[in-house]
N, C-alpha and C positions, 0 to 999 in steps of 0.2 A: 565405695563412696558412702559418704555418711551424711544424710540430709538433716536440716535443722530442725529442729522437734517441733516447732511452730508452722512450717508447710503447707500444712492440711488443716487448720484452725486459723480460729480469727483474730486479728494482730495480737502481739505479747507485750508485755510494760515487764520491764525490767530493771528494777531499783538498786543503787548500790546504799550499801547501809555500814555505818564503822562504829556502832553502839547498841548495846538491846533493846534502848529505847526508839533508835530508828528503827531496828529490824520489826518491831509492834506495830508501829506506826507504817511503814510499808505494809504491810501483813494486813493492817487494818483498812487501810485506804482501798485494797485491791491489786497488789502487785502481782503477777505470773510467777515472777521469778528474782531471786536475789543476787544481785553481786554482795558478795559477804567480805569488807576490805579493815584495814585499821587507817589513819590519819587520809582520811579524804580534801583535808585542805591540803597534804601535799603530794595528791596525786592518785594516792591511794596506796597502802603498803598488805599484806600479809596480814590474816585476824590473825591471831592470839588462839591456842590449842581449844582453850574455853572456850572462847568466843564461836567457832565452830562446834563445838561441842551441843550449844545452849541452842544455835541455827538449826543443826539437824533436827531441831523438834518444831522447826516450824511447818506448816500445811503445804507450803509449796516450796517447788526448788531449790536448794540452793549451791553455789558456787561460789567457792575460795579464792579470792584474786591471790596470786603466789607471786610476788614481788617484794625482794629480800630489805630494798633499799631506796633511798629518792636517787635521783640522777636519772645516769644515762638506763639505757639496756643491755652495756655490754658486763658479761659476766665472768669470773672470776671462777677459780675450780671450785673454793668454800662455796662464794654464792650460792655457784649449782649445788653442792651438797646439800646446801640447806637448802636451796627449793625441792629437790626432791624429798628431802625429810618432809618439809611442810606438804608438799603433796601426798603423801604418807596418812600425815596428819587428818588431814579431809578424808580419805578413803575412811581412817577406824571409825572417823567421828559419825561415817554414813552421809555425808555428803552429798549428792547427785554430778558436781564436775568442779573443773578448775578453769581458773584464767590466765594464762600463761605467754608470755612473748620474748624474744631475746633477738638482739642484733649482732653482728659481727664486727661491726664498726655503725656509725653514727647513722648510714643509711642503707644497708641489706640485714634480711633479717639470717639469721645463724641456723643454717641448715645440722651444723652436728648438733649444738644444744639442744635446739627443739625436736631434734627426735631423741635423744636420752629423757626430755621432757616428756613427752609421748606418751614412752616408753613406763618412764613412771608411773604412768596415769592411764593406764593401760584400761581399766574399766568405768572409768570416770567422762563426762561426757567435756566436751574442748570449747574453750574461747579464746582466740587469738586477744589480744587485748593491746590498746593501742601505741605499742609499737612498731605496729604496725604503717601511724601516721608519718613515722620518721623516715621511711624508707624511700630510697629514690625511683626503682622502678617497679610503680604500685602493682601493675598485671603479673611481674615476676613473682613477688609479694603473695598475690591470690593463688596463683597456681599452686607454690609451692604449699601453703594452709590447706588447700584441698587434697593434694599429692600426700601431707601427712595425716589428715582425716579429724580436719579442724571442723568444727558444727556453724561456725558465725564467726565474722570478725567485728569487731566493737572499733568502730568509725569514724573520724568526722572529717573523713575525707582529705587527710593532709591539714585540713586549715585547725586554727585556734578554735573555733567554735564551728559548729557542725554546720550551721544556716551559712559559713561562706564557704562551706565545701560541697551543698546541691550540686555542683556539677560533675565533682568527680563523683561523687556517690551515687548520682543516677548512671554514670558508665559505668561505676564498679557492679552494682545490681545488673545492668545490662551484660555485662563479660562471664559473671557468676552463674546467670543463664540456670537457676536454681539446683547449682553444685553445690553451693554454702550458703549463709543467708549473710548478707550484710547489713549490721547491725547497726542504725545513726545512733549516736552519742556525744555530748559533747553541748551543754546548752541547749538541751530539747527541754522545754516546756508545755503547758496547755496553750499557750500561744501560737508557739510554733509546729507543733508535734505532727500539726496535718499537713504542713510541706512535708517531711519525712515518708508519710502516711503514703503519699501519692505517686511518690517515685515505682514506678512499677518493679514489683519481685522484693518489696521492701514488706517485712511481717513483722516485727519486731524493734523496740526500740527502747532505749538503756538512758536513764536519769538519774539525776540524785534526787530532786523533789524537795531540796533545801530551803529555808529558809533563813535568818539571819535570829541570832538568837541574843540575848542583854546577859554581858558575862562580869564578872566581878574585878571591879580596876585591878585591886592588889594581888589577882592572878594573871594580868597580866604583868603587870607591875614586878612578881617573881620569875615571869618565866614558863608558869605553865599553865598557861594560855594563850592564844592570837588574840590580835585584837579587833578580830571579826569571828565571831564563833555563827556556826549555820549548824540545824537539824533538822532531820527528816520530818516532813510537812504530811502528816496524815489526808486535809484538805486538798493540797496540793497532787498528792497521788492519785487521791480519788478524780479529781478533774483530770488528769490525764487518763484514767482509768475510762472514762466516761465517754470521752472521743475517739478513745480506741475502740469503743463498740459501736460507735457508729459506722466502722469501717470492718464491721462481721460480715 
């Protein structure tokens, strides 16, 4: 059994970042730890070899979200090729873990994939990540993450945003009975971060820390931009960062 690195210390902020300018800006505010991803407006995909490369010199943690594509979960044999390359990838770059999830269909999660996934990532430490939320039976779900020697699952309890899923998330903390750590994510802010906080057996907790950023029309206007661009909020972190210690 493999406990969550956070256990024995006092909660963890864990920021996902899809540029090196967020990843400073986490770093700078106070982050524990990184989710290190590409296109966070759609969900979040795979960094880019560099992009990990450039993370591994950060001070704290980091971890590869390894997710090939937007859509569902269900994977394809290429996919998985390439998530294991990309899991590869993180390993050379020196890394500390990955974030990995796969379904079988639209609601159980895929017991051969994620263990050739595992397997891949054999020294690297684990995040189930949230396809987890799609799954229909959530306790089936948990067992098996612990049964493959998953560290945390990244949460928001089935629902859209993490604040309507307190309920299952405080029974998933209750079932997990500190086998794995379950992870809220999903719309956690300085606002809300101390409902999270309170859920007993809850240590740790996963944000972007975004804000809304002023992008240039005629990039949207081509194509390569949305027309809501957000970045990693230095400020932002740090006030989550802040009321995380109040809960040492």
């Amino acid at each position: 059994m493999k406990l969550s690195e956070n256990q024995t210390r006092s909660p963890l902020l864990e920021i996902c970042v899809d540029d090196a300018s967020g990843l400073a800006a986490a770093v700078k505010g106070g982050a524990d730890r990184i989710e290190l991803c590409s296109a966070l407006g759609s969900g979040g995909l795979t960094p880019s070899h560099g992009f990990m490369a450039l993370a591994a010199r950060a001070p704290i943690p980091v971890y590869a979200l390894i997710r090939p594509r937007i859509g569902d979960f269900v994977y394809s044999e290429d996919d998985i090729a390439v998530m294991i390359a990309d899991i590869e990838a993180a390993r050379v770059a020196g890394l500390a873990g990955v974030v990995i999830g796969a379904t079988q269909s639209p609601d159980i999660l895929d017991r051969p994939v994620l263990e050739r996934l595992v397997a891949a990532a054999s020294d690297l430490d684990l995040t189930l990540h949230r396809a987890f939320d799609v799954v229909g039976d959530f306790e089936a779900a948990l067992d098996l993450a612990i049964e493959l020697g998953f560290s945390r699952i990244l949460t928001s309890g089935g629902a859209r945003h993490a604040e309507d899923g307190i309920e299952r998330l405080t029974h998933l903390s209750m079932l997990a009975d500190g086998r794995i750590s379950i992870m809220p994510g999903g719309g956690v802010r300085p606002q809300n971060v101390e409902r999270f906080l309170s859920i007993p057996g809850v240590r740790e907790v996963h944000a972007s820390s975004s804000q809304p950023r002023a992008t240039d029309p005629r990039l949207v206007e081509f194509g390569f931009a949305g027309d809501e661009m957000r970045h990693t909020d230095e400020a932002t972190v740090r006030a989550l960062k802040t009321t995380l210690q109040q809960f040492s």
